[in-house]
Structures are given as C-alpha cells and as structure tokens.
C-alpha positions in Angstrom: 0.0 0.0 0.0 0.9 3.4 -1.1 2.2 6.1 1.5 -0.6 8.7 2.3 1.1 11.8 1.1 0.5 15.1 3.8 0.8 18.7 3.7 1.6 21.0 6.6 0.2 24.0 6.6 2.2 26.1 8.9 6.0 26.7 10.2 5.7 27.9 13.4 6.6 26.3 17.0 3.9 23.6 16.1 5.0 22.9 12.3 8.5 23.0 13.5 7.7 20.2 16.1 5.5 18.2 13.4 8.4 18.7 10.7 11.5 18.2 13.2 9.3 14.9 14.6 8.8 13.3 11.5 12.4 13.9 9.9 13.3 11.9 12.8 10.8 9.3 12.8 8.4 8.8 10.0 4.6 8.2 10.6 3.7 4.3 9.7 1.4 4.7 6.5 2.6 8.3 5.8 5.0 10.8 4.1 5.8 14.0 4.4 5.1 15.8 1.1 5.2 19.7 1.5 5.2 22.6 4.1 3.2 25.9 3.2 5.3 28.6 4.9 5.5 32.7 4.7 7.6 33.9 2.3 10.6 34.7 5.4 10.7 31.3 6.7 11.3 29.5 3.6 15.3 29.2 3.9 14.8 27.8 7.8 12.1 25.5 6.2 14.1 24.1 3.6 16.7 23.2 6.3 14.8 21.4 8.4 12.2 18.9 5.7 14.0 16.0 4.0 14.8 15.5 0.8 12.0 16.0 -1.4 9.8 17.4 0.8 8.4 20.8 -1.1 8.3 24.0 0.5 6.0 26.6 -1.1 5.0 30.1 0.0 0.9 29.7 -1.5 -2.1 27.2 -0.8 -2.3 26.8 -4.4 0.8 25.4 -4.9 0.5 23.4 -1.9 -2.8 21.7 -3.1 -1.5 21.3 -6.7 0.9 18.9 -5.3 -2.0 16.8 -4.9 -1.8 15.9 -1.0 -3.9 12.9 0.5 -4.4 15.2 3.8 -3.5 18.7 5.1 -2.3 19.4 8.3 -3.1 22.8 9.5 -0.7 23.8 12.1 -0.9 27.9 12.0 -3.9 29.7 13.7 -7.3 30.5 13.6 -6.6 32.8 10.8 -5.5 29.9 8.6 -8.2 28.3 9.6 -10.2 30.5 8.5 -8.0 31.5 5.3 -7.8 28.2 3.8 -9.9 25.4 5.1 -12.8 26.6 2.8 -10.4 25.6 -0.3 -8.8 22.9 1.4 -11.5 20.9 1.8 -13.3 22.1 -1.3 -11.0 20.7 -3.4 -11.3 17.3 -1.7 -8.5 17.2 0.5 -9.4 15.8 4.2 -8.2 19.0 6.4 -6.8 18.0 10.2 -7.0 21.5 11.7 -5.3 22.1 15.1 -6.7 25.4 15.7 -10.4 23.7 16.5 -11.3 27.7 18.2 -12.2 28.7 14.8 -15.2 26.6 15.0 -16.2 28.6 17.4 -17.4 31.7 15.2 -20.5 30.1 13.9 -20.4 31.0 10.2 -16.8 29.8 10.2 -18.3 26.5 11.3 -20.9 26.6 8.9 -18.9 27.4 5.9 -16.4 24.5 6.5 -18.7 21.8 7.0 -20.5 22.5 4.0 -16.9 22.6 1.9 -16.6 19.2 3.7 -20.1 17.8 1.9 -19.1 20.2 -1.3 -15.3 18.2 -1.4 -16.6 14.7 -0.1 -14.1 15.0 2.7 -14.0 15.7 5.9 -12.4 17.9 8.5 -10.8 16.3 11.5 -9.9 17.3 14.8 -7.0 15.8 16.6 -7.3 15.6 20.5 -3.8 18.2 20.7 -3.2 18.3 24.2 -6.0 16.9 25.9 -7.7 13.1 26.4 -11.2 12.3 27.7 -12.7 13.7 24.2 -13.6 9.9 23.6 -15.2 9.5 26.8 -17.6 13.0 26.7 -18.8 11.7 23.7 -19.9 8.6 25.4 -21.4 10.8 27.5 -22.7 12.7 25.4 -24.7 9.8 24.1 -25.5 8.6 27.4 -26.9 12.0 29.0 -23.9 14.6 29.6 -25.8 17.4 31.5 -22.6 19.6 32.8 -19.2 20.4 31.2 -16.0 22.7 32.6 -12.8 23.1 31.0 -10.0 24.8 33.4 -6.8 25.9 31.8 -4.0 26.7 33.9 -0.9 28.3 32.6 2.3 30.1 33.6 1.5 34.0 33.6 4.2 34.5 30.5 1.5 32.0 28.3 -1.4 35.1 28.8 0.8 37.8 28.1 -0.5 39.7 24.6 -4.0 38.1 25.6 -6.9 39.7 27.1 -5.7 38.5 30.4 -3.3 41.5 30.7 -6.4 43.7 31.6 -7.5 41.7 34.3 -4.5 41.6 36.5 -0.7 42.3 36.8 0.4 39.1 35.2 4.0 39.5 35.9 3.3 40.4 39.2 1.3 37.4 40.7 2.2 35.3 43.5 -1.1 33.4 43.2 -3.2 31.6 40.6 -5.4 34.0 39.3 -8.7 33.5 37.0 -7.9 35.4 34.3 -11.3 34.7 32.3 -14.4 32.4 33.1 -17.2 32.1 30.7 -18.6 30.1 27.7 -16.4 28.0 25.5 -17.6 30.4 22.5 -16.4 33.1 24.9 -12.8 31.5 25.2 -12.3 30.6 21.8 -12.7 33.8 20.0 -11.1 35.4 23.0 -8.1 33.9 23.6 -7.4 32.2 19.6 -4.2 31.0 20.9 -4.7 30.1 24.1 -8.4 28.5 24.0 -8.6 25.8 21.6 -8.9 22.9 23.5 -12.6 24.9 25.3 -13.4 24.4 21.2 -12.5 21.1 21.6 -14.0 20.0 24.2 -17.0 22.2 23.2 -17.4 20.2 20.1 -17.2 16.8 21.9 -19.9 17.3 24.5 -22.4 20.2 25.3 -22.0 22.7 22.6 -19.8 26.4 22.6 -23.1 28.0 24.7 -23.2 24.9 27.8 -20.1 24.5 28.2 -18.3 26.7 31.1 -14.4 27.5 30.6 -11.8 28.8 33.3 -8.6 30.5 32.4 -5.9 30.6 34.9 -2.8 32.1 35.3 -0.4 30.6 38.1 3.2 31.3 39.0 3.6 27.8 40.2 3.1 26.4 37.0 6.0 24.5 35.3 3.9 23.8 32.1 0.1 23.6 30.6 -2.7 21.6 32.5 -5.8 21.1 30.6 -9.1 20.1 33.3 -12.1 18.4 31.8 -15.1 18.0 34.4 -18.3 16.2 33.2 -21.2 14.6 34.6 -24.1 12.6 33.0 -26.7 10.3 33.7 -24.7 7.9 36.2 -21.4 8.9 35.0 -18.8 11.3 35.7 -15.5 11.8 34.1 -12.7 13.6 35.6 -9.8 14.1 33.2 -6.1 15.9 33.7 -3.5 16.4 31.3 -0.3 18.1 32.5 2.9 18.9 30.3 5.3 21.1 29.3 5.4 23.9 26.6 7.3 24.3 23.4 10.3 25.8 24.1 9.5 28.4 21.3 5.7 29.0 22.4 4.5 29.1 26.0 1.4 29.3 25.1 1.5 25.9 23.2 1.7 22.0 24.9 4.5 20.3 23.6 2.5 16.7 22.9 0.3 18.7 20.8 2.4 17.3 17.8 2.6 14.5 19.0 -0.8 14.0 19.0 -1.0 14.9 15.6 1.6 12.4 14.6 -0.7 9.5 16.8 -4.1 10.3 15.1 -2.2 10.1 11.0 -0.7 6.6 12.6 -3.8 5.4 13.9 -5.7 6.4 10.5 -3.2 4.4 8.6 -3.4 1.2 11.3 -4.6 -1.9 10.5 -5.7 -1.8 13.4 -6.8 1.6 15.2 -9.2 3.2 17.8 -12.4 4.9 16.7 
C-alpha cells in the first residue's frame, strides 16, 4: 500500500515540532510531502524537511501537489483562510486550531466545503484526552461540562488577560477569564482551543463553562475536563510542558497529531 502523502500548513513552533518529529521518525502509512510557509521562513524550512519534501509560499501550490491530507498547524486565521479551499478541493483537512469553529459561520462554511469536497475535517485531540469518553457521554446523558486551563502567567501575556490583572506580578493563581467556550475561543485564539474542543465533543460552545488561569507555580500547561451525565462522571487531567518556542503551546500537541495520522493508517486503530 501506497504512502498517504500530507501537507503541513504552517512553520511555526507547532510545524516546526511536526516537521522536526517526523524527519526523525516517520509516521507508519505516511510521508511528508510539502510545508506551506510565509515567504521569510522559507530558507529555515528548507533546512529542516527532508529530501524531497516541497516547500511553497501559496495554498495553491500546496494543493497542486495533490496531498492525501493537510495538516493545519498555524492559527485560527488559517483556519479560517484556507480550510474553505482545502477541503473544497477534496482534500481531508486536520485543523489544530479547532477555536475557529467557534465563530459560527466559520463553522458553517467548513462543514459545508466538507459535503461540497466529499471529505471531511478532522480534529485531533492536541493536548487533551477524555474527548472519547464526553462523547460517550454525550450519548448517554452529559448534563454539565467545565474546561479549566492553567498556565504560567508569560503563556497570557499579549491576551486579554493582561487587563485583568498584573500578570507579571502574581504570587497566586489568578482567574484570568471564566465564561462560555464560545467566549474563550474567540477570545483567547491562541490560548483557548482545547474549550473548542471539548466544546465540540460534548455540550455545545453556549453549555459548556471555561476557566482560564494564570499561576506562578506552574512548570507547564494543564488542561481540566469536568463532566457529569446520567450515572457517569468523568474527571480528566492532562499536565505537560510547553514548546520551548511558544508558551502558550503544549509540547504533545504534535505529538498527538503524529498519533491520530498513525492510527488512521493502522490496520488496526481506535475509533
């Protein structure tokens, strides 16, 4: 069986991870054909891909190469840019920045470029687990859903949380935003997209109740998911560090990315 053939789109601390990760270990059932990249980072990209591995500067040129998937690995914005045509043209679309969902014609507009294209956009777990089991309660009966975020204060610096207190100054956790997961997620684009997540897998952007926190103790990003249903309750915790490059990013969110191409491509895999 033939290689699936996948595009990153995106060469910042994420697409660096996802590029540096695979040069180093290849995904079973998957190759690394091109990175889309602004026009600046082109000589750093072409240093870091293997041989053969295109970099381009243009979505068009990325999607002329015919990819079997495209991993988006650079914002909201691009999200927003390019997954119409992405997935439009036929080409499954794993986006990472799952917050852009969260502006409802954004929403709209991709899932009907996913029936338009016969494809379908996918949303990899990043840095949280437990999405499996909301939905399992979501079937069941979920009736109540928070997301808590706690990061270092540096991660909310350049966010919205600057306006609510002195983040350089703190000595304690503070909550820098609570709210809805729609709330979050256009709020904090960078910060939030796990609330979108977990949004998507159980009650809906509206239901579900987010809280952003700021601690000086923190060492890394710790993603809180608190549901209840109908005789079940599910309490998950994720804790890790950040990309050296981007505090506000979890380092396993590339690997994550990397586990859900390998699992596609498994004989046998989880659903």
């Amino acid at each position: 069986m033939q290689p699936r053939r996948f595009g990153i789109l995106g060469f910042g601390a994420i697409g660096q991870s996802l590029v540096a990760a695979v040069a180093h270990t290849p995904v079973p059932g998957h190759q690394l054909t091109a990175v889309l990249v602004r026009p600046h980072q082109v000589t750093a990209a072409q240093a870091a891909v293997l041989a053969g591995v295109a970099v381009v500067t243009d979505l068009a040129a990325l999607l002329a190469l015919a990819p079997d998937g495209v991993v988006e690995a650079a914002g909201q914005g691009a999200v927003v840019a390019h997954g119409v045509a992405v997935l439009a043209s036929g080409t499954p679309l794993l986006a990472l920045s799952v917050g852009a969902l969260a502006d409802a014609a954004v929403h709209a507009a991709l899932a009907q470029a996913a029936r338009q294209g016969g494809t379908r956009l996918v949303l990899p777990v990043g840095a949280i687990a437990g999405l499996d089991g909301l939905m399992a309660l979501r079937q069941a009966g979920l009736q109540r859903v928070r997301y808590t975020s706690t990061k270092p204060p540096q991660a909310w610096l350049g966010t919205p949380a600057e306006q609510q207190v002195d983040l350089l100054a703190l000595r304690a956790p503070a909550v820098v935003f609570s709210g809805t997961a729609r709330q979050a997620a256009l709020g904090f684009p960078k910060n939030a997209n796990l609330a979108a997540a977990v949004a998507l897998a159980g009650l809906g952007f509206e239901a579900t109740t987010v809280q952003l926190v700021a601690d000086p103790a923190a060492t890394g990003n710790t993603g809180q998911i608190d549901a209840e249903g109908l005789g079940s309750r599910l309490q998950v915790t994720v804790s890790g560090a950040s990309t050296a490059a981007n505090p506000k990013t979890s380092g396993i969110v590339a690997h994550s990315v990397l586990a859900c191409l390998a699992n596609q491509a498994a004989a046998i895999g989880f659903g």
